[in-house]
gemmi code that builds the backbone of each chain (N, CA, C; Angstrom):
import gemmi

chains = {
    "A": [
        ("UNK", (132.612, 111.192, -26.774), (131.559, 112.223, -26.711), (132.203, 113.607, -26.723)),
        ("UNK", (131.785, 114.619, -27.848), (132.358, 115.879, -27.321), (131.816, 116.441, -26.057)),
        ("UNK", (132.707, 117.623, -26.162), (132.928, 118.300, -24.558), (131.390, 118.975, -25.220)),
        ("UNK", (130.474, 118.970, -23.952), (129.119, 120.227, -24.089), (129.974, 121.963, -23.949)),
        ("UNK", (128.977, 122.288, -24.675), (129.532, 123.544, -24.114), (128.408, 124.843, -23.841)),
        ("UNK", (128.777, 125.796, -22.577), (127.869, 126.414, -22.263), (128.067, 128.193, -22.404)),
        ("UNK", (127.780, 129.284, -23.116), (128.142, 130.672, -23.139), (126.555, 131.186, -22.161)),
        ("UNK", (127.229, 132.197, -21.770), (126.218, 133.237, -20.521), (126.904, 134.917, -21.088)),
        ("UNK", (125.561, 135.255, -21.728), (125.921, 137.261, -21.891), (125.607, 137.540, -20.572)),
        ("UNK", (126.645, 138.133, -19.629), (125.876, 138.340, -18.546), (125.963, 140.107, -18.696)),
        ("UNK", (125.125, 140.640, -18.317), (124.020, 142.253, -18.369), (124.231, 143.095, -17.281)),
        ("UNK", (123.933, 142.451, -16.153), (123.388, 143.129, -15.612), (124.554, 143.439, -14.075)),
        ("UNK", (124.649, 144.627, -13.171), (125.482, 144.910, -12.862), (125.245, 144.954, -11.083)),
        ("UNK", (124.364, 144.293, -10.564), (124.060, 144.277, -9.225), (124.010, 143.547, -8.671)),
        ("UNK", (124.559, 143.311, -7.212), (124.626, 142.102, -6.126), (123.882, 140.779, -6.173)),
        ("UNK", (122.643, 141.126, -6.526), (121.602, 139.962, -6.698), (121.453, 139.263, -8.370)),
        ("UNK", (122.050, 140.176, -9.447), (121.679, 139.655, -10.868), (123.177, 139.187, -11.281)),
        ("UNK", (124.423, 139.078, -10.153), (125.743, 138.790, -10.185), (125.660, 137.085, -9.924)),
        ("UNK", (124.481, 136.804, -8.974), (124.524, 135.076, -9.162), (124.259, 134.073, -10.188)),
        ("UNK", (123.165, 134.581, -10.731), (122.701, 133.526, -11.838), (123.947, 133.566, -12.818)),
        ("UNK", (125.219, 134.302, -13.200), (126.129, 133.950, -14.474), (127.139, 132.884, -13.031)),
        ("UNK", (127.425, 133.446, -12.357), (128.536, 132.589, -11.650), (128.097, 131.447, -10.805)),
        ("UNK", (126.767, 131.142, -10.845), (126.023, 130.149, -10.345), (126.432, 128.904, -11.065)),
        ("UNK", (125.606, 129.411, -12.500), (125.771, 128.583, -13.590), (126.921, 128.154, -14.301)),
        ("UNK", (127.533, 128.983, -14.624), (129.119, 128.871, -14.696), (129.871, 128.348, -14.108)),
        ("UNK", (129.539, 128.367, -12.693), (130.500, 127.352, -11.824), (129.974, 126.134, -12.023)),
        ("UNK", (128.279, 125.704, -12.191), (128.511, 124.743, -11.932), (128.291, 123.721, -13.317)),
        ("UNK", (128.433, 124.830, -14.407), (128.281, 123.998, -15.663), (129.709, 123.843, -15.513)),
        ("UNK", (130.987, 124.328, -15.133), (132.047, 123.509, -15.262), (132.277, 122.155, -14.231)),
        ("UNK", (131.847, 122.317, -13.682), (132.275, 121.003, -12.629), (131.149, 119.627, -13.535)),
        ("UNK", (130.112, 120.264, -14.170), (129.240, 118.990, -14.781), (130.570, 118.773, -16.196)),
        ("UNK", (131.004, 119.523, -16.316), (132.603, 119.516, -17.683), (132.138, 119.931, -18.400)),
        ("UNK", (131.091, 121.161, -18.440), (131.066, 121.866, -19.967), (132.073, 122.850, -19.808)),
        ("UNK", (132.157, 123.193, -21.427), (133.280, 123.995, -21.217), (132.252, 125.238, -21.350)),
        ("UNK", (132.867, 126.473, -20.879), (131.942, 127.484, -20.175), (132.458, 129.187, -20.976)),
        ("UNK", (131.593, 130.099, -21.290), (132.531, 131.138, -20.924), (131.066, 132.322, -20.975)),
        ("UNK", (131.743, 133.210, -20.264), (130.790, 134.456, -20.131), (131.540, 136.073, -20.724)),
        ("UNK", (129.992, 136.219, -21.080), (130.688, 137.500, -22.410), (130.223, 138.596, -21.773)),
        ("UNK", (131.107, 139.668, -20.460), (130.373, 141.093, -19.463), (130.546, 141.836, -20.515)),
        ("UNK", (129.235, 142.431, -20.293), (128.570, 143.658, -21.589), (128.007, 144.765, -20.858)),
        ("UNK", (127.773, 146.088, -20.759), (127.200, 146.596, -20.348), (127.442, 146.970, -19.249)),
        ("UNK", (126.307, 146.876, -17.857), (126.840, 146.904, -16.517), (127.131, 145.883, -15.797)),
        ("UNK", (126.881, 144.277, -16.593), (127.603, 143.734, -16.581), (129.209, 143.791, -16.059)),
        ("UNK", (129.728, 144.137, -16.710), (131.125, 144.759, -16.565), (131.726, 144.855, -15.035)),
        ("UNK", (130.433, 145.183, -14.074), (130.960, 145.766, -12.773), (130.963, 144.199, -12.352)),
        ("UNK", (130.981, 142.908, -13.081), (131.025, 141.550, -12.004), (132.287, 141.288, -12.441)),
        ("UNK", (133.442, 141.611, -13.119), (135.012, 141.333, -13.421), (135.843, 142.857, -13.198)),
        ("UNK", (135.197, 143.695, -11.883), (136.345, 144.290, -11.624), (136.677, 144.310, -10.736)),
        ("UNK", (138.100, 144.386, -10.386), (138.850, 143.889, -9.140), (138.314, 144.310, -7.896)),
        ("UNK", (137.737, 145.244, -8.090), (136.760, 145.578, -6.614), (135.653, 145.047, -6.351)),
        ("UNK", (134.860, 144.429, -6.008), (133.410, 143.964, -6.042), (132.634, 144.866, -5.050)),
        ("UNK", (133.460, 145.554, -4.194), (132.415, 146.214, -2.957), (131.119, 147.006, -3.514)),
        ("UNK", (131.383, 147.783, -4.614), (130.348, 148.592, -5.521), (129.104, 148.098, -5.347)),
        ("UNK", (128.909, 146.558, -5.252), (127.896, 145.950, -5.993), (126.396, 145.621, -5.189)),
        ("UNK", (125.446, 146.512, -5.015), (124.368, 146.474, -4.676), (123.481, 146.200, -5.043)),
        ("UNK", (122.410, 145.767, -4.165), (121.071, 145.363, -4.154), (120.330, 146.904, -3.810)),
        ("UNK", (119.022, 146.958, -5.120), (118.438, 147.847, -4.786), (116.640, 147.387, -4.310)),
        ("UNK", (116.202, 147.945, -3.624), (114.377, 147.353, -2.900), (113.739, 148.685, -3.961)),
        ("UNK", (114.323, 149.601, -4.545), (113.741, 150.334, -4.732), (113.005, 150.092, -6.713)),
        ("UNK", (111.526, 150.449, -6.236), (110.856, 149.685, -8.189), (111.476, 148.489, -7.945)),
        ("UNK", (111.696, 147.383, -7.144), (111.808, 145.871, -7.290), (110.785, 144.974, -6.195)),
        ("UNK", (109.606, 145.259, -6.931), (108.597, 144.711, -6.056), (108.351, 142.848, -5.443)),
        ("UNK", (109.401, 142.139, -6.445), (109.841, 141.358, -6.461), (110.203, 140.919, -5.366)),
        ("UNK", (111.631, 142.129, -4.848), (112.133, 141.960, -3.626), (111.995, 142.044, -1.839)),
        ("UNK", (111.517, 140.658, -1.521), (111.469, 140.648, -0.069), (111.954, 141.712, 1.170)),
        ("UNK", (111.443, 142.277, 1.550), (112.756, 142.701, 2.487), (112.189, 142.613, 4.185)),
        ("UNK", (113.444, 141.560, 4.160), (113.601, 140.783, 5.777), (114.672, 141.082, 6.420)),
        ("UNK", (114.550, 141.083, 7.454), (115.952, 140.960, 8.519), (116.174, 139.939, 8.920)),
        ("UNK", (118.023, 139.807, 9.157), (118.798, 138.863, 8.527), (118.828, 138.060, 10.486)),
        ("UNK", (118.300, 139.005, 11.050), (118.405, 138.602, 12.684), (117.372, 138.563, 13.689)),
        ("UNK", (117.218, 138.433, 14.963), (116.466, 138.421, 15.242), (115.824, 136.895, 15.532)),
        ("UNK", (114.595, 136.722, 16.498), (113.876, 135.980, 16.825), (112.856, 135.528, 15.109)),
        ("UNK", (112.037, 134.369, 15.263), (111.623, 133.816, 13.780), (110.533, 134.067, 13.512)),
        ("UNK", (109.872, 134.919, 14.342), (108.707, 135.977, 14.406), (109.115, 137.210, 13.345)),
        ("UNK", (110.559, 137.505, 14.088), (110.655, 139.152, 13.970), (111.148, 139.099, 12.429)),
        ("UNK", (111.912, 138.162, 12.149), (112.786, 137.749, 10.697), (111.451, 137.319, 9.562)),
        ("UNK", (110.184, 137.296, 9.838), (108.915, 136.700, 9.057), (108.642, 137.833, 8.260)),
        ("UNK", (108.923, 139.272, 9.222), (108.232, 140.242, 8.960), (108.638, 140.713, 7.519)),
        ("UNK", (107.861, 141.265, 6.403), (108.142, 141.891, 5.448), (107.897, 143.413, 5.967)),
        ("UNK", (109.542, 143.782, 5.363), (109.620, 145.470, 5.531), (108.713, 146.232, 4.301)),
        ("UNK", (108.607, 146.002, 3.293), (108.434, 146.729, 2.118), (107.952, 148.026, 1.925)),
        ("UNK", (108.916, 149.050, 1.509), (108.043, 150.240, 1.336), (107.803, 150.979, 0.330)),
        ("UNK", (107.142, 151.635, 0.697), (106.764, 152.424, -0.916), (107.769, 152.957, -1.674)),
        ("UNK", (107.646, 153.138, -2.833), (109.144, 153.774, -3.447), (109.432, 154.844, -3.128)),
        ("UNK", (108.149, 155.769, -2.995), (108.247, 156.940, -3.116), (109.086, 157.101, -1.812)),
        ("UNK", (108.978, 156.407, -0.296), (109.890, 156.710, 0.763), (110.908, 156.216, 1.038)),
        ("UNK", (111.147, 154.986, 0.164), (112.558, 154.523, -0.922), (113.210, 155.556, -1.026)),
        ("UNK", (112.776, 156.217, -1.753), (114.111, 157.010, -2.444), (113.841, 158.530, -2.206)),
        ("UNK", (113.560, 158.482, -0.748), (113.853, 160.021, 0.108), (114.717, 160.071, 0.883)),
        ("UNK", (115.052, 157.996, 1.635), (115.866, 158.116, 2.457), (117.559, 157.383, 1.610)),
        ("UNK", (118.030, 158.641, 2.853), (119.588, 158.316, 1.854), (120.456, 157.074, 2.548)),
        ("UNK", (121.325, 156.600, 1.688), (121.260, 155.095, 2.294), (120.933, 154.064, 2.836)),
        ("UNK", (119.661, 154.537, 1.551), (118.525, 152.852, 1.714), (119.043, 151.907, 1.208)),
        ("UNK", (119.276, 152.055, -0.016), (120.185, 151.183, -1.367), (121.694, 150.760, -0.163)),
        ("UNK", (122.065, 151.083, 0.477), (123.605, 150.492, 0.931), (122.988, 149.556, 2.538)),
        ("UNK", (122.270, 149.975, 3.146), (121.118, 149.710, 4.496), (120.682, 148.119, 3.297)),
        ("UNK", (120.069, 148.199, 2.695), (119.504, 146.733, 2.469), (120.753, 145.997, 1.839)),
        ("UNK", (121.982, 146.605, 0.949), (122.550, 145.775, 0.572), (123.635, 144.747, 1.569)),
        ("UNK", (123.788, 145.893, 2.769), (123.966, 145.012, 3.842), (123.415, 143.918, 4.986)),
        ("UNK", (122.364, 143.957, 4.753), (121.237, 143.165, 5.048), (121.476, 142.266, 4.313)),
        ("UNK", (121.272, 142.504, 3.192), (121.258, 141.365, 1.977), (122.344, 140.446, 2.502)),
        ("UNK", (123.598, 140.989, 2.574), (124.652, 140.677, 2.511), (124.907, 139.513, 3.802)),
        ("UNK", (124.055, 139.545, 4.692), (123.666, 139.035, 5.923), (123.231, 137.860, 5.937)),
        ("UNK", (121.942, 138.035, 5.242), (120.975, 136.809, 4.885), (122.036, 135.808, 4.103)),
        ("UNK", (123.022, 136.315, 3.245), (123.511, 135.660, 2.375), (124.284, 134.684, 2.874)),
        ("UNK", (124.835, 135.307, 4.021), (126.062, 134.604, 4.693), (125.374, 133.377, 5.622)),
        ("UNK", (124.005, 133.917, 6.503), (123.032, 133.145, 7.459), (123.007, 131.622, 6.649)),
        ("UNK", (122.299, 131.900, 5.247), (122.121, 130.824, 4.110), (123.134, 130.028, 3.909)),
        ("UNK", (124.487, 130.367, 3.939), (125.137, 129.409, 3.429), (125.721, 129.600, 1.766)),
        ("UNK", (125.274, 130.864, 1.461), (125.362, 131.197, 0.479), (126.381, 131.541, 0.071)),
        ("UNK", (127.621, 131.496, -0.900), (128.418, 131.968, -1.317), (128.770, 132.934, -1.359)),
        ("UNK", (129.711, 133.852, -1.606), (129.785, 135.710, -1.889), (130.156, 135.533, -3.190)),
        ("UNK", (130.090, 136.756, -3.824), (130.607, 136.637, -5.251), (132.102, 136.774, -5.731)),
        ("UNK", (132.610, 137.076, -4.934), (134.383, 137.044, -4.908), (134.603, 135.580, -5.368)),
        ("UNK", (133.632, 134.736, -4.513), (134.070, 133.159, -4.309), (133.581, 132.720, -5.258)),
        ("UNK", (132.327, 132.924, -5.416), (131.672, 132.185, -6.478), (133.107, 132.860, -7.928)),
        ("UNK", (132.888, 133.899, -8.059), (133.899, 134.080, -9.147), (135.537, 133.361, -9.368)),
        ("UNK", (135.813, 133.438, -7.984), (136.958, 132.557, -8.083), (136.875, 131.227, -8.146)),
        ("UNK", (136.121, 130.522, -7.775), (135.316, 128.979, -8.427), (135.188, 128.810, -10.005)),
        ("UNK", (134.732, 130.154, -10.639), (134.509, 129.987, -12.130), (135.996, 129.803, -12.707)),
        ("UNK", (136.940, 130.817, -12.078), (138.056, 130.886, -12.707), (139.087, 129.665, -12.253)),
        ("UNK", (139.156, 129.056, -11.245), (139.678, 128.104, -10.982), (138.904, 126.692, -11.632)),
        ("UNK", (138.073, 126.674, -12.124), (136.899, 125.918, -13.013), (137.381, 126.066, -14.286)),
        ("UNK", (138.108, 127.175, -14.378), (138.973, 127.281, -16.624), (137.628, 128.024, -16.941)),
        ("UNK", (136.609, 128.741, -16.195), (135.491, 129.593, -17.204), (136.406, 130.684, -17.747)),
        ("UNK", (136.165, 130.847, -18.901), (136.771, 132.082, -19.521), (135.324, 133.165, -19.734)),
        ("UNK", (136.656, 134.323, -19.384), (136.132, 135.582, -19.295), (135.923, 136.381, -19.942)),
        ("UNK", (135.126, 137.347, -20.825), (135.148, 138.218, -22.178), (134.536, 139.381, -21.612)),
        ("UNK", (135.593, 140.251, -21.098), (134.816, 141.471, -21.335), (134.587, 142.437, -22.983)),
        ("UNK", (133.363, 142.988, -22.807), (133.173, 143.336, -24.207), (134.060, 145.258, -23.859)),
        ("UNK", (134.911, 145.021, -24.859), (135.677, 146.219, -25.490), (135.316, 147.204, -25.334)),
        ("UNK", (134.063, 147.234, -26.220), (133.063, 148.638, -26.587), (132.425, 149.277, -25.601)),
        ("UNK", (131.937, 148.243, -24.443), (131.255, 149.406, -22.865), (132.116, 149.222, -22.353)),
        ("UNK", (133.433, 148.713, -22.476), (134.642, 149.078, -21.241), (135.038, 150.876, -21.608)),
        ("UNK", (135.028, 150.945, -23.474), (135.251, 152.190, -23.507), (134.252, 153.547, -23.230)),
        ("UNK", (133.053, 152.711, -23.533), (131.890, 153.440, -23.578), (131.730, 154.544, -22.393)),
        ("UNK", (132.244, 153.200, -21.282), (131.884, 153.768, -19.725), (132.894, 154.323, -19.184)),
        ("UNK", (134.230, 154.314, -19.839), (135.150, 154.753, -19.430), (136.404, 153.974, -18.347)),
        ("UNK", (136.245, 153.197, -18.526), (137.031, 152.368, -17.487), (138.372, 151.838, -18.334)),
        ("UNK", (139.596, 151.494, -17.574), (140.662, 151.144, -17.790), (140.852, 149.537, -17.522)),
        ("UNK", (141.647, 148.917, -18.816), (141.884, 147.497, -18.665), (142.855, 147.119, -16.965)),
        ("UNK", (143.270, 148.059, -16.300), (143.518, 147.856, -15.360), (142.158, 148.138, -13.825)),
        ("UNK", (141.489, 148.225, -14.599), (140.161, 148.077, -13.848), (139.485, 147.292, -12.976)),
        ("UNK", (140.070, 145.866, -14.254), (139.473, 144.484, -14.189), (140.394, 143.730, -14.080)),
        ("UNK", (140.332, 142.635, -13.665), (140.974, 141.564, -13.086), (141.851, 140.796, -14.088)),
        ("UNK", (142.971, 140.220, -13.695), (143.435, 139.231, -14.489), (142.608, 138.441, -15.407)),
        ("UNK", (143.652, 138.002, -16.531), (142.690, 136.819, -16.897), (141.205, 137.204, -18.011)),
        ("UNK", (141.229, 138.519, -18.181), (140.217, 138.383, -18.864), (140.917, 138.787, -20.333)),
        ("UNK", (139.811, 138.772, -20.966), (139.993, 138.570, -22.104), (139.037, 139.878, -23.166)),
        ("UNK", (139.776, 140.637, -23.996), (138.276, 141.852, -24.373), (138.335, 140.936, -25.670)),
        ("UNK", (137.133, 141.734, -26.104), (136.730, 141.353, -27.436), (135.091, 141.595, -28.151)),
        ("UNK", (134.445, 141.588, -28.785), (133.387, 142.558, -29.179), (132.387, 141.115, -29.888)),
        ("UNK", (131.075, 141.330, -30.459), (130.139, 140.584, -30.619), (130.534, 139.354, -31.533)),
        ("UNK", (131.855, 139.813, -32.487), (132.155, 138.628, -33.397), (132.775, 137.822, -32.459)),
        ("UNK", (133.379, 138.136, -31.189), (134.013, 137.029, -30.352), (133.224, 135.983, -30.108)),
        ("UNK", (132.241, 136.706, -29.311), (131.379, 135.840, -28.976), (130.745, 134.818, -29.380)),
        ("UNK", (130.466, 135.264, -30.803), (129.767, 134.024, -31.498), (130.475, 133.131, -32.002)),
        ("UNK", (132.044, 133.547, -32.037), (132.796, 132.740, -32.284), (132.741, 131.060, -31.580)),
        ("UNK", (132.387, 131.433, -30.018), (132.168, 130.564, -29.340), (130.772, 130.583, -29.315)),
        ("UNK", (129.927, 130.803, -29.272), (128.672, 130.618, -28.724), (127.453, 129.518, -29.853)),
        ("UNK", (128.187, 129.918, -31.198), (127.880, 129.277, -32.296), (128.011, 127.732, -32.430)),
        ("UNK", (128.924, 127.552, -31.108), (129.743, 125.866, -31.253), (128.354, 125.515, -29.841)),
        ("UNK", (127.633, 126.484, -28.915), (127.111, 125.785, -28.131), (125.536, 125.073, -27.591)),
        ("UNK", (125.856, 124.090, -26.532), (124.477, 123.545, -26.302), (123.698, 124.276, -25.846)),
        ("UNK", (124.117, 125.363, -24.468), (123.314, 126.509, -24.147), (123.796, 127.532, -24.047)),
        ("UNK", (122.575, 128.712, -24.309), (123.529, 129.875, -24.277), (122.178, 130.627, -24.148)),
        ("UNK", (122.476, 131.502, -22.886), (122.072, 132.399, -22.166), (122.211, 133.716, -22.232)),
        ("UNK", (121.209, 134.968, -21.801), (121.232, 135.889, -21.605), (120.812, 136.468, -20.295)),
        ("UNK", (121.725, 136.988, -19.737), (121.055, 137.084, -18.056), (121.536, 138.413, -18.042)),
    ],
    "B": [
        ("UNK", (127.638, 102.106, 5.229), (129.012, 101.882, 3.612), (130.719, 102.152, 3.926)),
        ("UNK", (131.730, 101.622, 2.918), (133.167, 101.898, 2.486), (133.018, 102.973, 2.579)),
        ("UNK", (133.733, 103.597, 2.188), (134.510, 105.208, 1.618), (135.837, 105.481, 1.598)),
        ("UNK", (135.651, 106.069, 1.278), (137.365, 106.839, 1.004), (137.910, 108.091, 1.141)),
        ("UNK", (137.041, 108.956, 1.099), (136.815, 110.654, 1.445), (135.600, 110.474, 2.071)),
        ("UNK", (135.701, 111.547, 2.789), (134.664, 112.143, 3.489), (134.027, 113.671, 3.086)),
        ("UNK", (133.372, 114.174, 2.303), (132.956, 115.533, 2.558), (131.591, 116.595, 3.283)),
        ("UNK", (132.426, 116.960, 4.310), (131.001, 117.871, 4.779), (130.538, 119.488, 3.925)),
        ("UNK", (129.443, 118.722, 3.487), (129.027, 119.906, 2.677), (127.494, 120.321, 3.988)),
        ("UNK", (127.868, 120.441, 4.878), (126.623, 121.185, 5.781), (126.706, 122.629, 5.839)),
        ("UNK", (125.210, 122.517, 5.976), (125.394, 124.730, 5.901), (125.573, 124.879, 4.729)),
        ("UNK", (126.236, 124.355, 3.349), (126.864, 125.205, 2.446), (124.927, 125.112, 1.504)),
        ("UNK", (124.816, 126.119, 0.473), (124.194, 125.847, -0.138), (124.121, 125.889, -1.890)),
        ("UNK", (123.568, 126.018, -2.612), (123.408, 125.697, -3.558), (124.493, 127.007, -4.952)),
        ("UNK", (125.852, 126.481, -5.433), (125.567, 125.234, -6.064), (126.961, 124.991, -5.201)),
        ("UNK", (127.613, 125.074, -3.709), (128.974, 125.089, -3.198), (128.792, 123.705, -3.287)),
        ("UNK", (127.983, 122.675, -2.634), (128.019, 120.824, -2.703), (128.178, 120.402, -4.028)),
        ("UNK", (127.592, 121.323, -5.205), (128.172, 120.219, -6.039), (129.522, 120.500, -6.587)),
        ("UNK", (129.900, 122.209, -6.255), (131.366, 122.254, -6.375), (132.222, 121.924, -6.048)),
        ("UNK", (132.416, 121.748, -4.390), (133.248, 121.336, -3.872), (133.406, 119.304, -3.883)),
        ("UNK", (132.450, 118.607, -4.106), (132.295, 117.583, -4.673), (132.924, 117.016, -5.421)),
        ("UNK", (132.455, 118.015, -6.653), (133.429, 117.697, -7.357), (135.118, 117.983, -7.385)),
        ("UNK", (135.234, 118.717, -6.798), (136.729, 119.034, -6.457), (137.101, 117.372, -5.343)),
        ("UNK", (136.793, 117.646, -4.464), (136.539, 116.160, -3.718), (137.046, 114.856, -4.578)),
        ("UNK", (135.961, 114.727, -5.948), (136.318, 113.686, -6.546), (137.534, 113.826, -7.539)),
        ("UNK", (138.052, 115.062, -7.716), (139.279, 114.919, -8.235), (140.384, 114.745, -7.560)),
        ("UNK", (140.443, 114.536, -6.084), (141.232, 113.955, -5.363), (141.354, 112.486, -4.910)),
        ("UNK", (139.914, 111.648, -5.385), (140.401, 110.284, -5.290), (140.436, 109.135, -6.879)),
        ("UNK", (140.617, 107.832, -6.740), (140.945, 107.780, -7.774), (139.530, 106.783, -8.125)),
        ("UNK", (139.580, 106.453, -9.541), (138.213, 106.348, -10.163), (137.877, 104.741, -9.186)),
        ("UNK", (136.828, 104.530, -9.099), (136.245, 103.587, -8.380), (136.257, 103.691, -6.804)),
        ("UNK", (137.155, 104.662, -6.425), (136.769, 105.205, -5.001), (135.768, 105.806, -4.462)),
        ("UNK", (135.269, 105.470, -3.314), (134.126, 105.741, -2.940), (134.049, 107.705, -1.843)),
        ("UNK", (133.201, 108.739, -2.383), (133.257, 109.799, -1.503), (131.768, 110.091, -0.677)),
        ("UNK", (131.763, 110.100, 0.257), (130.904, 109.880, 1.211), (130.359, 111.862, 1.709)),
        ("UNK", (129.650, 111.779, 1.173), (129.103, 113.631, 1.448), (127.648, 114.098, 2.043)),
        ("UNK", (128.484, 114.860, 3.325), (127.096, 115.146, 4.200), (126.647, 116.442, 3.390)),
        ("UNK", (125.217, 116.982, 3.267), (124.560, 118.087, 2.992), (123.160, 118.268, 4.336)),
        ("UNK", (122.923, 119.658, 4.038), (121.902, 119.727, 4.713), (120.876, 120.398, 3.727)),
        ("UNK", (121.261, 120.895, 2.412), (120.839, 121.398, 1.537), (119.773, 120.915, 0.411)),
        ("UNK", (118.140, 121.031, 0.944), (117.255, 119.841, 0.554), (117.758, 119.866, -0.872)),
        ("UNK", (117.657, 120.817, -1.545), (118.328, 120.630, -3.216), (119.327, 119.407, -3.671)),
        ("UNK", (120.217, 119.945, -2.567), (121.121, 118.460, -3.028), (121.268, 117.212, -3.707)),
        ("UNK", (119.561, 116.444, -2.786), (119.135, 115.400, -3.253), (118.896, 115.599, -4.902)),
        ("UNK", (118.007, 116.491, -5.552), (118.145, 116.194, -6.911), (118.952, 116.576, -7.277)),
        ("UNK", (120.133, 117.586, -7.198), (121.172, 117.599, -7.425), (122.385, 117.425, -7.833)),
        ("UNK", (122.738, 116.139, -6.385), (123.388, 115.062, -6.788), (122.916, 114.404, -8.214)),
        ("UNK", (121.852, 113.727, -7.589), (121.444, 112.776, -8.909), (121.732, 113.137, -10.244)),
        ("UNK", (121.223, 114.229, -10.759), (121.406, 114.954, -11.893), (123.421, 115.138, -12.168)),
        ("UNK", (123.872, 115.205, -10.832), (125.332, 115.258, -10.984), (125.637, 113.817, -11.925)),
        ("UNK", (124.902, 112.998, -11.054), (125.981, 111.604, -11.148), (125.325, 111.568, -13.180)),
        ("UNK", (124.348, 112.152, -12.989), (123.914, 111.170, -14.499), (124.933, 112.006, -15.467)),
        ("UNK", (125.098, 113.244, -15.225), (125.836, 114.252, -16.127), (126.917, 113.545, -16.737)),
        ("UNK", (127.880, 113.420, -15.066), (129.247, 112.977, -15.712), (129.375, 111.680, -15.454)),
        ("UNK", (128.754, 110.784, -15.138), (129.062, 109.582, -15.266), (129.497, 108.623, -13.750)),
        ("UNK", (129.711, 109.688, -12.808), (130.112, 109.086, -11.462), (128.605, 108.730, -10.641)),
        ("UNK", (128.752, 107.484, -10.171), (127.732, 106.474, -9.744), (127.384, 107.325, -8.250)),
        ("UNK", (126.188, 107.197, -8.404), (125.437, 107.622, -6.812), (124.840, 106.291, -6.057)),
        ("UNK", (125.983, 105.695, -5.375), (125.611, 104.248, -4.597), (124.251, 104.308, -3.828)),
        ("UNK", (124.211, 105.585, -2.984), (122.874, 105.909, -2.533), (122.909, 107.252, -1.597)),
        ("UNK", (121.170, 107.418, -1.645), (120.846, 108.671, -0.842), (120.130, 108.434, 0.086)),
        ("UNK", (120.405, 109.102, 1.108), (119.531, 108.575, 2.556), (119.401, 110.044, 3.141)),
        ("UNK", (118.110, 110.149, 3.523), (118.373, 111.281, 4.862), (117.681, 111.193, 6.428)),
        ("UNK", (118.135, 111.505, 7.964), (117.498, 111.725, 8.699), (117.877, 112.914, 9.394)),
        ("UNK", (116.853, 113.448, 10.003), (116.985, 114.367, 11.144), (117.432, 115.788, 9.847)),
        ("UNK", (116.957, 115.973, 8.463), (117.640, 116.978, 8.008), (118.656, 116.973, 7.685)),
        ("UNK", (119.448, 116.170, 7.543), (120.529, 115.511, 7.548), (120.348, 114.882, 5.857)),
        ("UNK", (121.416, 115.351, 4.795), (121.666, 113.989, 3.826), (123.073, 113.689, 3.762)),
        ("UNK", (122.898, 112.146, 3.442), (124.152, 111.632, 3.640), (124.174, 110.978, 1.821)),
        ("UNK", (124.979, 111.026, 0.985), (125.479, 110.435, -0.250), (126.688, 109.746, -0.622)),
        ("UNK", (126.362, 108.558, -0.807), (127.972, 107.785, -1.752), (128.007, 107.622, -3.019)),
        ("UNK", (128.891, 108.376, -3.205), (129.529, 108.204, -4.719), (130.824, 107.835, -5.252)),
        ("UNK", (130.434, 107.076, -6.290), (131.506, 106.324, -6.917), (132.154, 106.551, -7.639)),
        ("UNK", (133.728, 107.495, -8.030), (134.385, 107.692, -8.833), (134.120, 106.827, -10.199)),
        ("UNK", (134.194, 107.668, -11.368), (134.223, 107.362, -12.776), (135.595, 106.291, -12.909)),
    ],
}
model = gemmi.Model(1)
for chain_id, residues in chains.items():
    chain = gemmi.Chain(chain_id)
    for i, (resn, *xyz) in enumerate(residues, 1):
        res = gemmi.Residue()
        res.name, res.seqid = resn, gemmi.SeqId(i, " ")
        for name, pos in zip(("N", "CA", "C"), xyz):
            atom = gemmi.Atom()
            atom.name, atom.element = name, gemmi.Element(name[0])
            atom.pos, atom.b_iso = gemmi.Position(*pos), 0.0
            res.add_atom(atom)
        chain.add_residue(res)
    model.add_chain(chain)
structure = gemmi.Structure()
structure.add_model(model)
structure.setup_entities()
């Protein structure tokens, strides 16, 4: 049987849209596909050697819950949610929930993304940062972490053309 | 049941049990049995979907008290 194989464009550049590529990635390699993810964009900020950057924003994400990570199971029920408009008057709201976040994450059982990333790479996922927004945005190949790999849209399809799934996140 | 490994995958959640699992099963050898606690209701389909993927046998799934317990059978 050939090897399956799985490509992920991953996009997007924040604490919470950093799981679904290294989720999947980790665990399409352990099922033995062979795997790789192509960072584009702000993307980019999930393969650089720093990860601290990487926040969760409540603000225009109506989507997002916001609970506390402590507390009695009354007090942890409560939804904070506030309006945007008083979102984004107070200053270090965006860093205030991403540590929260960061809380819940750990309470759960949940992975961090350091780990989850080092799972992909100890897994053989290969890494593609795209060339063109590394220059775009200004950042240096010493930016990013070992191990990766640049290369621009013909890379990609190089591989992505051979696969069973292939994602855009 | 036998076994041969033991892994506690409690507390961890979704997808660390089926990672570390599988790491697990690359430490014993094929027809050995790995015996893995979760507390992670996902798990249950999980696993299953694991074993059918790659081929390693899920002897069985049981749970009490919140508690799952799984044996699986090296490829």
């Amino acid at each position: 049987m050939d090897t399956k194989k799985m490509a992920i464009i991953a996009t997007k550049g924040t604490l919470d849209w950093a799981y679904p590529p290294f989720i999947l990635a980790s665990t399409a390699a352990a099922l033995g596909y062979e795997t790789q993810i192509f960072f584009t964009f702000y993307g980019l900020q999930l393969v650089r050697k720093d990860l601290s950057g990487l926040k969760v924003s409540p603000l225009g994400n109506p989507g997002m819950p916001m609970k506390m990570p402590f507390g009695p199971k009354w007090f942890k029920s409560i939804n904070w949610n506030m309006p945007n408009a008083i979102q984004s008057l107070v200053p270090g709201y965006e860093t205030v929930a991403t540590s929260l976040m960061k809380m819940t994450i750990a309470n759960n059982g949940v992975a961090t993304i350091p780990d989850l990333r080092s799972l992909c790479q100890e897994a053989e996922v290969k890494f593609i940062a795209c060339q063109m927004t590394v220059e775009l945005f200004g950042f240096e190949h010493s930016d990013f972490i070992d191990g990766l790999e640049y290369g621009g849209a013909a890379t990609f399809f190089e591989f992505a053309g051979e696969t069973d799934i292939c994602l855009f996140i | 049941m036998n076994f041969d490994k033991e892994l506690d995958a409690r507390g961890l959640n979704c997808p660390l049990p089926i990672l570390r699992a599988k790491k697990a099963l690359a430490e014993v050898a094929s027809g050995q049995v790995l015996k893995i606690l979760s507390t992670d209701p996902g798990s249950v389909k999980d696993f299953a979907a694991f074993a059918k993927q790659t081929g390693n046998e899920l002897l069985s799934t049981a749970e009490a008290g919140g508690e799952f317990t799984f044996f699986m059978k090296k490829k």
